[in-house]
N, CA and C of each residue as an Amber inpcrd file, in Angstrom:
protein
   342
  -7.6510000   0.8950000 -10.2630000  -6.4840000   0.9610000  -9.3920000
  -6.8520000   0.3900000  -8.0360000  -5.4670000  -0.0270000  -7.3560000
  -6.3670000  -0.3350000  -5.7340000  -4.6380000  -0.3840000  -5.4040000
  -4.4660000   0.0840000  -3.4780000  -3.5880000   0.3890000  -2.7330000
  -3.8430000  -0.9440000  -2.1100000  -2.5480000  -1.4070000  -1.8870000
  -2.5510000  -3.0150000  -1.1430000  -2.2830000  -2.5690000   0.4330000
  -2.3400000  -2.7190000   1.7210000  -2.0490000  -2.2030000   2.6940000
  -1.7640000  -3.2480000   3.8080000  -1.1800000  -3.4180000   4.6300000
  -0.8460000  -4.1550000   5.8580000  -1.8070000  -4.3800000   6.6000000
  -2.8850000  -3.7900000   6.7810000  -3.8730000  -3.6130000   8.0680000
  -4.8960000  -3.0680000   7.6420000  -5.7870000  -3.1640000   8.8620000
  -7.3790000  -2.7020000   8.9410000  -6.8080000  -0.9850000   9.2640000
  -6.2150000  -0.9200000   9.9390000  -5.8040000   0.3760000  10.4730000
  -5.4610000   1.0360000   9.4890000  -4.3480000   0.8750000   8.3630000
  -4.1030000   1.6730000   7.2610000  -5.3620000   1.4490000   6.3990000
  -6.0580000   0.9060000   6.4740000  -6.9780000   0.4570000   5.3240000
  -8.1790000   1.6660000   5.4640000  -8.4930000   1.4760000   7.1850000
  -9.4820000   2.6480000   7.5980000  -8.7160000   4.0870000   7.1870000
  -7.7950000   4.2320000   7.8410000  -7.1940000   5.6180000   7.5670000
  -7.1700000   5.9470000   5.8730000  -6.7530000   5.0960000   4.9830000
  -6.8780000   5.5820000   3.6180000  -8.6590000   5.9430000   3.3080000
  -9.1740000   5.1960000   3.6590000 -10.3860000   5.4230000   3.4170000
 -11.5920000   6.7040000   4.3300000 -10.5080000   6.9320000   5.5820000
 -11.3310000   8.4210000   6.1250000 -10.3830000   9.7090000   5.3240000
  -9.1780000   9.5820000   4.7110000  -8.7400000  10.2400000   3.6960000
  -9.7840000   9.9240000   2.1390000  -9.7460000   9.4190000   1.7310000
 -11.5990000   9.3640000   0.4180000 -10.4880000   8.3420000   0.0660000
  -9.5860000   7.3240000  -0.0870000  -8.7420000   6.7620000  -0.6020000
  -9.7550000   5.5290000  -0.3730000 -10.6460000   4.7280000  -1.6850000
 -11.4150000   3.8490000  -1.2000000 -11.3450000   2.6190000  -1.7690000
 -10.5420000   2.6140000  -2.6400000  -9.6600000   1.6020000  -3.5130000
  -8.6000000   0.6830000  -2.5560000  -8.8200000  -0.1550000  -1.7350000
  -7.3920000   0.3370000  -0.6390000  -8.0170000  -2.0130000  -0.7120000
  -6.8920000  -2.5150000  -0.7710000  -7.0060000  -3.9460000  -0.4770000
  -6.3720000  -4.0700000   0.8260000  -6.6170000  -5.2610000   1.9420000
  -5.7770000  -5.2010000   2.8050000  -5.2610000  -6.4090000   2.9020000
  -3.9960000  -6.5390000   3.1170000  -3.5170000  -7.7670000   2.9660000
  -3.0360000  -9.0840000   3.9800000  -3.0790000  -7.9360000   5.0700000
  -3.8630000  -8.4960000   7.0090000  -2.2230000  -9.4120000   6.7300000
  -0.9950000  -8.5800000   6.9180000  -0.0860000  -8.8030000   6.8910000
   1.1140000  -8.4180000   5.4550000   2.4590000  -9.0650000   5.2810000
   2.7780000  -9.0910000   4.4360000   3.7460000  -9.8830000   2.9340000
   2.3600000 -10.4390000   2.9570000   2.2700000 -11.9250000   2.3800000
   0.8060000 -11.6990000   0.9160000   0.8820000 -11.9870000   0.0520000
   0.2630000 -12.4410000  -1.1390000   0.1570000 -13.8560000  -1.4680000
  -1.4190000 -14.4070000  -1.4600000  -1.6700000 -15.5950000  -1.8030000
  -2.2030000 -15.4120000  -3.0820000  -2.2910000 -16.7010000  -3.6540000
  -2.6440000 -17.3050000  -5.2450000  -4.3220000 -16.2360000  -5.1000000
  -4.9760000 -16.8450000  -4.2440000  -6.4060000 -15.6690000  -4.1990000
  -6.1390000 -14.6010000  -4.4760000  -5.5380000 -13.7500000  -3.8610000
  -5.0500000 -12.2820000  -4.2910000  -4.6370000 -12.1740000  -5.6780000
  -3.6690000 -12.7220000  -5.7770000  -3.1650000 -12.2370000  -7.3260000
  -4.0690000 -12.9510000  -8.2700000  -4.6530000 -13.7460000  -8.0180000
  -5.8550000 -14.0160000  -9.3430000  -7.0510000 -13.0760000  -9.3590000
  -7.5220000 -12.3930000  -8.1950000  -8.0010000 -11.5470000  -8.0610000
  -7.5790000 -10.2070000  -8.5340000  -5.8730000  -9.8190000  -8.5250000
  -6.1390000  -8.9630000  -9.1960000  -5.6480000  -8.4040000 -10.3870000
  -5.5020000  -9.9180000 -10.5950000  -5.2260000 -10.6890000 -12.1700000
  -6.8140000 -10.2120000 -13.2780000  -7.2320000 -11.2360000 -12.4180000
  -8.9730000 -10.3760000 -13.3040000  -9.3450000  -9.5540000 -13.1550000
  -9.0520000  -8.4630000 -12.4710000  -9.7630000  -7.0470000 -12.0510000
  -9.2300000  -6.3000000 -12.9660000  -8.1320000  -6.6770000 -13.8520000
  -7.6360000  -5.8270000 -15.0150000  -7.5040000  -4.2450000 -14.7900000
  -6.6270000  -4.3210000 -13.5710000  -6.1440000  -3.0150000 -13.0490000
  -4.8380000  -2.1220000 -14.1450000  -5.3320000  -0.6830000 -14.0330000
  -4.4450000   0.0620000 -14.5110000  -2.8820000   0.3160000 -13.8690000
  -3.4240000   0.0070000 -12.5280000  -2.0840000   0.6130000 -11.4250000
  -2.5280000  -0.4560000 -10.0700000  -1.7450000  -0.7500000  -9.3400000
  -1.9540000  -1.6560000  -8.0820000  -0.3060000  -0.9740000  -7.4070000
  -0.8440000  -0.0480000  -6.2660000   0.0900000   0.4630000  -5.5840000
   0.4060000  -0.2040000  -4.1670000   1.4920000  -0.6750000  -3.9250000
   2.0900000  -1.3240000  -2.7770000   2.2540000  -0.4380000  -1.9130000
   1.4300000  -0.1880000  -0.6530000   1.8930000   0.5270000   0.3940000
   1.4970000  -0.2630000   1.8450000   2.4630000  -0.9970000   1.7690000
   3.3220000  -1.3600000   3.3660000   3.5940000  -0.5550000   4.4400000
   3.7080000  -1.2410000   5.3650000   4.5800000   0.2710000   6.4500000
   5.7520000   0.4500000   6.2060000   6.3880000   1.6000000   6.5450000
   7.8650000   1.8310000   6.3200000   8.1420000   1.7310000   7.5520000
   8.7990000   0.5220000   7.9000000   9.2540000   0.0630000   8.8420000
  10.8130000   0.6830000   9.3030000  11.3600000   0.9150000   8.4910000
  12.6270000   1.8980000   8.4170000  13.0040000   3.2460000   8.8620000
  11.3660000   3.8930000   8.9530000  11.6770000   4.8480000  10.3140000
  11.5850000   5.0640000  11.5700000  10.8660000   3.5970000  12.0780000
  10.9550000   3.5370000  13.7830000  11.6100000   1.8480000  13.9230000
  11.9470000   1.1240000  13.1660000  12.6770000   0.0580000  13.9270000
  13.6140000  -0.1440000  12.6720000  14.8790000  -1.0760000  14.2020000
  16.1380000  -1.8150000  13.3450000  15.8840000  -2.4530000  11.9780000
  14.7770000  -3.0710000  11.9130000  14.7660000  -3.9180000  10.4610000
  13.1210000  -3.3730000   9.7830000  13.8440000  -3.4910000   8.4810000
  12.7290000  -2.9290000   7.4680000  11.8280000  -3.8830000   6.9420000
  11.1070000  -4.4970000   7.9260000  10.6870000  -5.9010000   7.5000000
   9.2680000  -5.3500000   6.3080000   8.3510000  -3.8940000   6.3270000
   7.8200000  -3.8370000   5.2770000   8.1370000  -3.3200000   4.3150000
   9.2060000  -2.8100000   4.2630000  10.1610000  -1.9790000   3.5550000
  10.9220000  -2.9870000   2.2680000  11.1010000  -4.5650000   2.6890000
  11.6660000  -5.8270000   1.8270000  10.2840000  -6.1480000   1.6980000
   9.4250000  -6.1220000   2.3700000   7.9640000  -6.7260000   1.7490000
   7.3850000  -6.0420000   0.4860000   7.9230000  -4.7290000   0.5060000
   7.1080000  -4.1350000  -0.6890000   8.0630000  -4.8250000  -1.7230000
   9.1000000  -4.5760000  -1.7260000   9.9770000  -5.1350000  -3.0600000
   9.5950000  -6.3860000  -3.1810000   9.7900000  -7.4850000  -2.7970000
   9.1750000  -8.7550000  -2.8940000   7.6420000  -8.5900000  -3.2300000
   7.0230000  -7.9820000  -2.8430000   5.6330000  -8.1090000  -3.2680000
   5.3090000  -7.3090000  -4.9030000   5.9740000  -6.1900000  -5.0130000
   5.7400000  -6.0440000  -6.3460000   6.9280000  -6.9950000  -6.9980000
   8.6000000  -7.8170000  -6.8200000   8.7460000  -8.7680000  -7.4470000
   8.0880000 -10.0210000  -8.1790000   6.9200000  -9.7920000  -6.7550000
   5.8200000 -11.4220000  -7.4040000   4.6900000 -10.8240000  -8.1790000
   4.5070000  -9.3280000  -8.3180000   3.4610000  -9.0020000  -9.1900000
   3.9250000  -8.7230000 -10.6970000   4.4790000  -8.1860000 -10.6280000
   5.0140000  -7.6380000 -11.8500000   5.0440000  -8.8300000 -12.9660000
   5.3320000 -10.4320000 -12.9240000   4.9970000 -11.0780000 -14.0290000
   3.9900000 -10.8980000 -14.2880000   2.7970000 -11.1460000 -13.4190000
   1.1120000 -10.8480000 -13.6280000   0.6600000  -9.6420000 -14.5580000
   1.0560000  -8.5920000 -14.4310000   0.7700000  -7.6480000 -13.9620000
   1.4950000  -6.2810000 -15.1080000   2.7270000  -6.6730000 -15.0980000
   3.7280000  -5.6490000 -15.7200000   4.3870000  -3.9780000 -14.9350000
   5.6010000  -3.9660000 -15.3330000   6.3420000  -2.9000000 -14.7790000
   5.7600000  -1.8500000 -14.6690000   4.8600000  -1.6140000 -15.4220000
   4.2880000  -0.0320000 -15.7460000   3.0130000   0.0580000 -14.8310000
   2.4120000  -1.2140000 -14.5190000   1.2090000  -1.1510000 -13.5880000
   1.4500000  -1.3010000 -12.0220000   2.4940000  -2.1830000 -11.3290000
   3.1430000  -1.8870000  -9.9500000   3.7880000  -1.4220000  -9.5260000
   3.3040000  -0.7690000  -8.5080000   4.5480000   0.3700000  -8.2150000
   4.2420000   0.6450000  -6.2960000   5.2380000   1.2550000  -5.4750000
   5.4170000   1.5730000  -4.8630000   5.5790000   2.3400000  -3.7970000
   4.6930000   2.8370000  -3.1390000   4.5640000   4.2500000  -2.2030000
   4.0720000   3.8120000  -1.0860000   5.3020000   4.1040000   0.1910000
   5.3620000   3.7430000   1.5400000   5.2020000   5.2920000   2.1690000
   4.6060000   5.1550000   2.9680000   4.2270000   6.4360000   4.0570000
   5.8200000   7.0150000   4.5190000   6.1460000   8.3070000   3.9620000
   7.6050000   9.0160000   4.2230000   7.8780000   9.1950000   5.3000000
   6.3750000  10.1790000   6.1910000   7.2000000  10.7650000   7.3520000
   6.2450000  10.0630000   9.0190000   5.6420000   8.5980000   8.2680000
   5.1340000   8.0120000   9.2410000   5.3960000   6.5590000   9.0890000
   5.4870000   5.7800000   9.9640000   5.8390000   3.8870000   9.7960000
   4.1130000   3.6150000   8.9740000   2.8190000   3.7020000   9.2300000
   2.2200000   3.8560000   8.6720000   0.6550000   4.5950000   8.1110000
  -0.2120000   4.7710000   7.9750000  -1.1460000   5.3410000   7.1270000
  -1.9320000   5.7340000   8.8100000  -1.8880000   4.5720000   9.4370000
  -3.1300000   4.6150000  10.1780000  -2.2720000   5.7490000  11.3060000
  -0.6350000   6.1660000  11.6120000  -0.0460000   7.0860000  12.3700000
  -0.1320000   8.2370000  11.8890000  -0.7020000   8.3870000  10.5360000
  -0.2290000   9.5020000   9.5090000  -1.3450000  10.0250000  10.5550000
  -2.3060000   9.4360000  10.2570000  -3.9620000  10.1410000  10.7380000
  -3.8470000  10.1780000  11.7080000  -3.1980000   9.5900000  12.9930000
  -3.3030000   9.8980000  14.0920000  -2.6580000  10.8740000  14.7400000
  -1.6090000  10.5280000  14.1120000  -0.2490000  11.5990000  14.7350000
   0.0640000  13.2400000  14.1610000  -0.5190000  12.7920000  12.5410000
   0.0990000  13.8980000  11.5330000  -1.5870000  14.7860000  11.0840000
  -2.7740000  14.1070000  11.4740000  -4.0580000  14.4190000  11.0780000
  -4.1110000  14.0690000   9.5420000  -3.5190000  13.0950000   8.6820000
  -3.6720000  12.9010000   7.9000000  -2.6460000  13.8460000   6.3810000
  -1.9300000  14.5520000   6.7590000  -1.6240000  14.9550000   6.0130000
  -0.6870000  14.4250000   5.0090000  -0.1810000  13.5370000   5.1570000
   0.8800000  12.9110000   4.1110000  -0.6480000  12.2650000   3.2900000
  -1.2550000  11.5830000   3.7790000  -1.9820000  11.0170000   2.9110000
  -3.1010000  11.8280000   2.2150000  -2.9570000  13.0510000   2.7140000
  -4.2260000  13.9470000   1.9380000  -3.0870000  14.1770000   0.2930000
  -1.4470000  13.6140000   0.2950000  -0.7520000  14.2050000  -0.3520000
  -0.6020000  13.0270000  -1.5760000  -0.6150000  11.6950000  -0.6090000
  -1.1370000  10.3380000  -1.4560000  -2.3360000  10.6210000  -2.0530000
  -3.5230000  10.8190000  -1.6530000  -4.3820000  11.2630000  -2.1770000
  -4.3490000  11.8420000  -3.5650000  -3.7140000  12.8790000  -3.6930000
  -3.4200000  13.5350000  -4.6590000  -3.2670000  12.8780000  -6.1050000
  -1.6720000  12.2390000  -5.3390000  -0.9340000  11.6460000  -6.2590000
  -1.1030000  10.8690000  -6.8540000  -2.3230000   9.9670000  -6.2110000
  -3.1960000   9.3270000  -7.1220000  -4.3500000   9.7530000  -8.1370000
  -4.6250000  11.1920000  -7.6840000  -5.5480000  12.1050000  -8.5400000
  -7.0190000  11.6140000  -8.2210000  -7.1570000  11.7760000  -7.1840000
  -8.3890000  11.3090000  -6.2550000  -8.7270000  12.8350000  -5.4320000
């Protein structure tokens, strides 16, 4: 499995949560490198987590990135292996930890069975 993420910042924060599977995608955009990469890595699950841009600004610009980004995975890849989980009660991972001490993501954590 591996969590795709926007930033170094969510990337660190998943990973001072034990979340160590975590790709970063230093924006939100997928190149041919990436998906051949994780084309051969013959992943069980590849979870899209973007910021949720939808709870502190007008436009949900990572919020359409996740859909588009698992749109372009899912031929690769298949329905049952991409999927979707944006930070609920923070824009993203790296506020969870700052703001919330981590607790939404001790809950991601979980849910991944980590």
């Amino acid at each position: 499995r591996v969590v795709l993420v926007e930033g170094v910042s969510d990337m660190l924060a998943c990973m001072t949560a034990g979340i160590e599977c975590v790709l970063v995608l230093f924006g939100l955009n997928l190149n041919s490198r990436i998906i051949g990469f994780l084309v051969s890595a013959n992943l069980t699950e590849v979870v899209i987590s973007t910021n949720n841009d939808a709870l502190t600004k007008s436009h949900a610009e990572g919020n359409r990135a996740a859909d588009k980004l698992r749109a372009k995975l899912v031929p690769y890849l298949g329905e049952d292996v991409v999927k979707i989980r944006l930070p609920q009660h923070s824009n993203d991972w790296g506020s969870d930890l700052e703001d919330r001490g981590g607790a939404e993501l001790a809950v991601f954590k979980g849910e991944l069975g980590l």
